[in-house]
N, C-alpha and C positions, 0 to 999 in steps of 0.2 A: 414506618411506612414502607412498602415496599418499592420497590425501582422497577420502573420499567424499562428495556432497553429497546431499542430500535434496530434493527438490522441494518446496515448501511449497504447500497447497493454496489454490485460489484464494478468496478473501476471500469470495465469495458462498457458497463449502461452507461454508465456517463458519457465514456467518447463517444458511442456510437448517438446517444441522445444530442449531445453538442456538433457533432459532425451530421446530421439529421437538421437541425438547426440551422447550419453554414448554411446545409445544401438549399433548404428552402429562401435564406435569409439572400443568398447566390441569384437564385431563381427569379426571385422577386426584383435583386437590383436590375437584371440580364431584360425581365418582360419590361421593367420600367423605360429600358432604353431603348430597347425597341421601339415600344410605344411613344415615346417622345421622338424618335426620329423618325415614324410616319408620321405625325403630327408637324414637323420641321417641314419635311416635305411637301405637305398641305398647303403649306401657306407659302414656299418658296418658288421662285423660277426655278428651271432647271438649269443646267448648266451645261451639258452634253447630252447627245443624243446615240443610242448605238447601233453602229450599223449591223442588220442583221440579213441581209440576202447578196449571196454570193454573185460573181458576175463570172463566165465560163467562156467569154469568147464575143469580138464585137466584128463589125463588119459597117463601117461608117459609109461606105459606097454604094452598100446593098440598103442599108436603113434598117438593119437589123440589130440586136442584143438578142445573149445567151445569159439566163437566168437558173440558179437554183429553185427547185420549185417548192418557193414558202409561200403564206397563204396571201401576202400582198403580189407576188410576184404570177399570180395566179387570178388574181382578182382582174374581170375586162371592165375597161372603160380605158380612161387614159390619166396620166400621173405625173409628177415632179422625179426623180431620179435622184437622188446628192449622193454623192461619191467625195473620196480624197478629202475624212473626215469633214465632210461640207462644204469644201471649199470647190469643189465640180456641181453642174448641176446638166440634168440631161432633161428632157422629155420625152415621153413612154407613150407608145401607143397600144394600139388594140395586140393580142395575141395571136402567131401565127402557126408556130405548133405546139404540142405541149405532149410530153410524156413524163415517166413515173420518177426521170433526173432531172428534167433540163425543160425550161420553157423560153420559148424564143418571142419574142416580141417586137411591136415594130419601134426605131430610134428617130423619133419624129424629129430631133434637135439638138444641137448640146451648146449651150446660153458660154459655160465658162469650167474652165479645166480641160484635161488631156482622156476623153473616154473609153482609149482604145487601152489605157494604161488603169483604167479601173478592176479592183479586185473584190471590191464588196460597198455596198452604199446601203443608203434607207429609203423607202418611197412616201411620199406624203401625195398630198392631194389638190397644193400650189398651182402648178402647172405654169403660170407665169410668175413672173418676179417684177413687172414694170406695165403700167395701164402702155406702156409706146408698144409693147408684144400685142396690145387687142388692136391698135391701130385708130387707137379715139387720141382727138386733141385732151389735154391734161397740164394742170397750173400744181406744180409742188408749193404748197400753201400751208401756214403758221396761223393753229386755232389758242387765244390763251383761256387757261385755266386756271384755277386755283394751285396751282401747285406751278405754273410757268408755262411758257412756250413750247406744243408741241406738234411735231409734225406731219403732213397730212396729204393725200391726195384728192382733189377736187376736178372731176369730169364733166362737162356741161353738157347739158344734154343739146341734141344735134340739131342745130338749125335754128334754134331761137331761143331766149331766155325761158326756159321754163319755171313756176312760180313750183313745181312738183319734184322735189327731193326726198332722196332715199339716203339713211345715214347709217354705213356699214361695217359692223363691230366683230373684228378678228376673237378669236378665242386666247384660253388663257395657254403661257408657255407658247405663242406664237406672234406673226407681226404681221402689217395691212398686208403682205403680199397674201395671204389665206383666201383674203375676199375678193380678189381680182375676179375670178371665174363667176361674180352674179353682176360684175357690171354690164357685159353685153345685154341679158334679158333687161335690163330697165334703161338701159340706154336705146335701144330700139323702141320702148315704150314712152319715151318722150321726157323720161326721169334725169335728172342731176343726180350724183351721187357722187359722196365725201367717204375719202376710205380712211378711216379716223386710226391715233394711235393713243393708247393710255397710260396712266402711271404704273410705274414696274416692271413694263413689254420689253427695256430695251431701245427704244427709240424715244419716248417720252421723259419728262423728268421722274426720279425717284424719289416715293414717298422717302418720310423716315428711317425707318426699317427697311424698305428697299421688300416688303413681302408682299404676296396679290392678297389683299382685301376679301377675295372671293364674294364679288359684286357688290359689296358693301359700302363701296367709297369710288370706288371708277367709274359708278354712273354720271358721279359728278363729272366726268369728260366728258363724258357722250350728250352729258345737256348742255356744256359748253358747243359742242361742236355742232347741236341742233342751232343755238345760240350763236353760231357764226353762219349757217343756212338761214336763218331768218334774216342777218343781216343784208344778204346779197339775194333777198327778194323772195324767198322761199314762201309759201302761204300754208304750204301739210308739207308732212312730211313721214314717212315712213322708217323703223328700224328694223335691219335685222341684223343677226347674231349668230354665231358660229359657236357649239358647246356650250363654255360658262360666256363668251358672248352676247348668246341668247340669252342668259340669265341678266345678263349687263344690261341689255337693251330692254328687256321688259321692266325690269326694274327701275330705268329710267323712264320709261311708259306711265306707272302705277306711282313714281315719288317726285318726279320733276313738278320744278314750277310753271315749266312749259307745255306742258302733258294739251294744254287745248289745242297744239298744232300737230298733235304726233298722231295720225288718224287709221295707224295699222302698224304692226311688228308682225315678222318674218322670221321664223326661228329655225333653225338647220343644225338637226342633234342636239338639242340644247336638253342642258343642265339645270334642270326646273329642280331639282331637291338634291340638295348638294351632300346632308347624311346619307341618301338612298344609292346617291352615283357613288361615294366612296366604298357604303358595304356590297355595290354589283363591280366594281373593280376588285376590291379583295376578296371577292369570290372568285375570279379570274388569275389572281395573282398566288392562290392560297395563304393568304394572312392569315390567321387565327381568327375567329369571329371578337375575343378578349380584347385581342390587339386592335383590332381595327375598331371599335368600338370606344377602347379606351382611350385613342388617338382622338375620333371627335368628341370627345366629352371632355379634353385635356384645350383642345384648340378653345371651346364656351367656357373653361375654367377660369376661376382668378388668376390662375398659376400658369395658363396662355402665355400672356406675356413674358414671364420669366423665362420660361425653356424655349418657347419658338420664334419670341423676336416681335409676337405683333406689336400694334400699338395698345390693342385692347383686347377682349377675351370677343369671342366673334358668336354671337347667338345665331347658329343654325338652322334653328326653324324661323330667323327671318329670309333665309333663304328657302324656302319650301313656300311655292309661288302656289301650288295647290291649296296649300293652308289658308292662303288668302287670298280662293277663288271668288269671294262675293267682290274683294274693291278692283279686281278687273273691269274695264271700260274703254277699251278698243278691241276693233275685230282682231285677230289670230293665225297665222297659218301655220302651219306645224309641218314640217317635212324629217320625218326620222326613219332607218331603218331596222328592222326586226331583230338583228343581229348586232345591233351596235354594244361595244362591248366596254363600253366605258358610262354613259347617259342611259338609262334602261329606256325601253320605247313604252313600259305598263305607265308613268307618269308622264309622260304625254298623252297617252289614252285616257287618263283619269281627270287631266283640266280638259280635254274634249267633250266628255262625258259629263262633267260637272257643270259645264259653260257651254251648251249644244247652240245657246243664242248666239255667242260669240266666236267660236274656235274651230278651226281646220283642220282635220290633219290627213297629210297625203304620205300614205305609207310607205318605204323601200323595203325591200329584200335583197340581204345578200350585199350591202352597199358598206354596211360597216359604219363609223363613226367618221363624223364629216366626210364621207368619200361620197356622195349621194349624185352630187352634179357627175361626178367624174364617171361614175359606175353606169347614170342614166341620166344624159343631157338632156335630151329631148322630155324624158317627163320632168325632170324640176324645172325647165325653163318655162315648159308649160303649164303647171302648176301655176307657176309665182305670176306667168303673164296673165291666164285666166284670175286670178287673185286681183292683181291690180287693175283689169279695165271690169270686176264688178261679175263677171262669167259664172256665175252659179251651175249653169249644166254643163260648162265645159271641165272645171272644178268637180263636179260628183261623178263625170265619167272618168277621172283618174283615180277616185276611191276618196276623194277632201269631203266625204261625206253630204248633210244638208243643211249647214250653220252661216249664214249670209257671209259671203266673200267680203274684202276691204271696200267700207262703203264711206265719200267722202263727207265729214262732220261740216256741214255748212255752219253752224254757231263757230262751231272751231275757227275753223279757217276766217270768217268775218272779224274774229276779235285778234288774230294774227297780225 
């Protein structure tokens, strides 16, 4: 027989074939981690915040600050300030010059710390820190839940007991002081309002894992705390929501046991589809489309729980409130801006559009993500107060379209 022999490859195929190997075998460990540590993120609080706009000169006599000109710093309305990594906080008024370095602004206030000694901070869209800043009476008051005691503020509305509560749900990675700025419009409209806090915030007890649910499990506060408005005579009652807030509070809307007293939610940026806001932030962030991708498909995995802490693997299309635009069943109002660069404004447009019977939406420009009140007071206040006393052509003259403003559910409120 004859033999055949084989040529055997020269020694350098090989390393380079096995160092071609590492490199990919590298690759794949390196996108894994990534991807599990956006996914970590997803479900975690944060833990620090960075401060990104410079401060160039203050003048506490005059009512002035000198700001670098970043695009919050740049932004008119009026603002929260923190400085001296959080532990200062200021209040920011309108703009009073502004050139191509330096934007001067007015220094409406400084609540706590040394401002004249600040070197850089971050603005958020706060503006108070305590209901005694708006100048309403306020009961610091203990809702319980399933998970224990937690704490809250409750504002009565003025002059008599009102049976009409508004129950108002801060966003995630923040705490009630967010929603201070929508108690005036519903306190001059005759509303109670409870500034609720949930599990995970920080102020509330923590789950398990100590991670946000991402609406999944917090609406169970937010029915607790309708559940402690009904106690103290409530008969409707209204939610609204800040970001994934809004997701919280509609969600509470659509799965409570109480959903017959709840006769309108108010949504401010909110995070109606929670897949769609993670891949319109990592388009802003430049993630990979791979990576961000494989982050939410890792958080709905079995293997969820192993690398990021949940309790459970988190199914993200039940957070896609579009998806289950038929079991909607209260009125809507939607106040989002064009630019918000975190919650896209197209999936607001698309439960409007979907639900023209029910749903509002009064659009911002240029207002950014939860900055809406702050950028244009006067039209969100007018908004939400035409919304609440029923105002259909006051409502289409700010652009909330032709879908019946909050109308009150008399079966509702009788079986209340």
């Amino acid at each position: 027989m004859t033999s055949r022999s084989h040529p055997r490859p020269p020694t350098g195929v090989i390393g380079g074939a096995v160092a071609a190997g590492s490199v990919l075998v590298a690759g794949a460990v390196f996108a894994g981690a990534v991807t599990t540590g956006v996914a970590r993120r997803m479900v975690s609080p944060a833990r620090r915040r960075t401060a990104v706009t410079t401060v160039h000169g203050v003048d506490v006599a005059a009512g002035r600050i000198r700001f670098s000109p970043t695009d919050d710093a740049m932004l008119p309305g009026i603002y929260s300030f923190w400085f001296d990594e959080g532990r200062g906080h200021a209040r920011i008024g309108r703009i009073l010059e502004r050139t191509s370095t330096v934007v001067v602004r007015e220094l409406l206030g400084v609540d706590t710390g040394d401002i004249e000694r600040a070197t850089a901070g971050r603005f958020n869209g706060w503006v108070y820190l305590s209901p005694e800043q708006l100048g309403v009476e306020y009961d610091d008051v203990r809702i319980q839940t399933t998970l224990g005691v937690v704490p809250a503020w409750e504002v009565p509305a003025e002059g008599f007991d009102s049976p009409r509560w508004a129950v108002l749900v801060h966003g995630r990675r923040t705490v009630r002081q967010e929603v201070l700025r929508a108690v005036p419009v519903f306190h001059e409209a005759g509303w109670s309002t409870l500034l609720v806090s949930y599990r995970d915030d920080g102020e509330a007890p923590a789950s398990q894992t100590q991670r946000f649910g991402i609406e999944d499990a917090e609406w169970l506060d937010v029915e607790s705390a309708v559940l402690y408005a009904l106690d103290q005579g409530a008969r409707e009652v209204v939610l609204m929501g800040w970001s994934m807030g809004g997701a919280i509070a509609l969600q509470t809307a659509m799965r409570s046991r109480l959903a017959d007293v709840i006769t309108g939610v108010v949504l401010d940026s909110p995070v109606l589809d929670f897949a769609e806001s993670l891949l319109h932030q990592g388009d802003a962030t430049r993630l990979p489309a791979p990576v961000r991708r494989g982050a939410l498909g890792l958080v709905g995995s079995r293997l969820g729980p192993l690398l990021t802490g949940q309790d459970e693997p988190f199914d993200t299309r039940g957070a896609e409130v579009v998806a289950r635009v038929a079991d909607l069943d209260v009125p809507v109002l939607l106040l989002h801006s064009e630019d918000d660069g975190i919650a896209p404004i197209a999936v607001s447009r698309r439960l409007a559009a979907e639900r023209p019977d029910l749903v509002r939406l009064v659009p911002f420009t240029t207002a950014r993500h939860t900055k809406l009140w702050n950028h244009d007071r006067d039209r969100w206040e007018g908004a939400v107060r035409a919304w609440l006393d029923g105002d259909g052509p006051a409502l289409e003259a700010l652009g909330g379209g032709t879908a019946a403003p909050r109308r009150q559910r008399r079966g509702r409120a009788q079986r209340a």
